[in-house]
N, C-alpha and C positions, 0 to 999 in steps of 0.2 A: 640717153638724151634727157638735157631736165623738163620736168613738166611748168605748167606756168597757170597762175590761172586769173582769168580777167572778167573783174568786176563793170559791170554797167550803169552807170548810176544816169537816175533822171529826176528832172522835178516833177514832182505829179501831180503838183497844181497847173502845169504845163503841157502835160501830155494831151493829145488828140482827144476828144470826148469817144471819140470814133475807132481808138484805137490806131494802129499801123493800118496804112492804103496794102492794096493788095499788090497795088505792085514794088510797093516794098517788102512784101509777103512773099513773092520771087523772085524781089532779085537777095532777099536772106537764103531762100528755100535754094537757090543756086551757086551762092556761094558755101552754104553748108556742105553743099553736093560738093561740091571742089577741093575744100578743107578735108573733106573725110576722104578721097582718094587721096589726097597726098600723104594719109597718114596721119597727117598732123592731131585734127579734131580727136578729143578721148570723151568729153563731155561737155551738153549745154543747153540751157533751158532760162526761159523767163520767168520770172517771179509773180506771185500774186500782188495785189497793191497791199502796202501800209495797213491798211484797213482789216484787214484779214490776216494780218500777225500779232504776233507776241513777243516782246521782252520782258528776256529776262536777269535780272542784275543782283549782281553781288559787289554790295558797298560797305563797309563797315563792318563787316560779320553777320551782314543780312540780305538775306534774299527777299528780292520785290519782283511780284511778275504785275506788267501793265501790258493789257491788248491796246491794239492798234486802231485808229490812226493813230498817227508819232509826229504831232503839228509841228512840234521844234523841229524838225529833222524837212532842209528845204530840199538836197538832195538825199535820194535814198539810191541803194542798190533794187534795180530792175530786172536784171536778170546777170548771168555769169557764161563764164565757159574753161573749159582745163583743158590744156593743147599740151602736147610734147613738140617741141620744138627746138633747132639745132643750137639757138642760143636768144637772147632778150632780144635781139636786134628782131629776129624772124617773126617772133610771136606778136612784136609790136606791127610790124607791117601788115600781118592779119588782121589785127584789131584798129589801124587803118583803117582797111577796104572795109571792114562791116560798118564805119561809124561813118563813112564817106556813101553806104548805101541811101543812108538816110536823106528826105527831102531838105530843105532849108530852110522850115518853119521846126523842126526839132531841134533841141538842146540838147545834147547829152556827153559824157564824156565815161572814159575807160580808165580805171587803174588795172594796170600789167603788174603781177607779181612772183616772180619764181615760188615756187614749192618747196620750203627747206625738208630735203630727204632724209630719213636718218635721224 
């Protein structure tokens, strides 16, 4: 089955000062539980903020590393996840339900990517 793996991007001049409510804290912490009996879930974790990373680049025949923040940058990746899943159609309706967990004062959205194997 191909794996897949899906990007979470937010703005975090927008996110909660507060973080995620806790009761979005279970109803993630319950749909993770669901994902992983069906198999599907292989891995998945949030990200620290901008602030607390590094790029690094290769332009021209030179490398430049800059830490973080990344002001240009309005969306970023927030967190991820890598699901096997029976095909694009499945993995997208998972990442659905977790984007639909959220209240309606967040913004966020998901890029779904197959895994090229091989």
């Amino acid at each position: 089955m191909p794996r897949y793996l899906t990007m979470i991007r937010i703005d975090e001049q927008n996110v909660p000062a507060e973080g995620p409510s806790p009761e979005l804290m279970e109803r993630m912490s319950a749909l993770l539980e669901e994902i992983t009996k069906a198999g599907v879930m292989l891995d998945t974790a949030g990200l620290t903020p901008t602030s607390q990373g590094t790029r690094v680049t290769w332009s021209g025949g030179e490398l430049s590393v800059t830490d973080g923040p990344f002001t240009e940058s309005k969306e970023v990746i927030g967190g991820y996840s890598i699901v096997q899943a029976k095909d694009k159609a499945e993995a997208i309706e998972w990442t659905k339900r977790f984007l639909q967990l959220h209240e309606e004062y967040w913004t966020i959205s998901a890029e779904v990517r197959e895994i090229a194997e091989g």
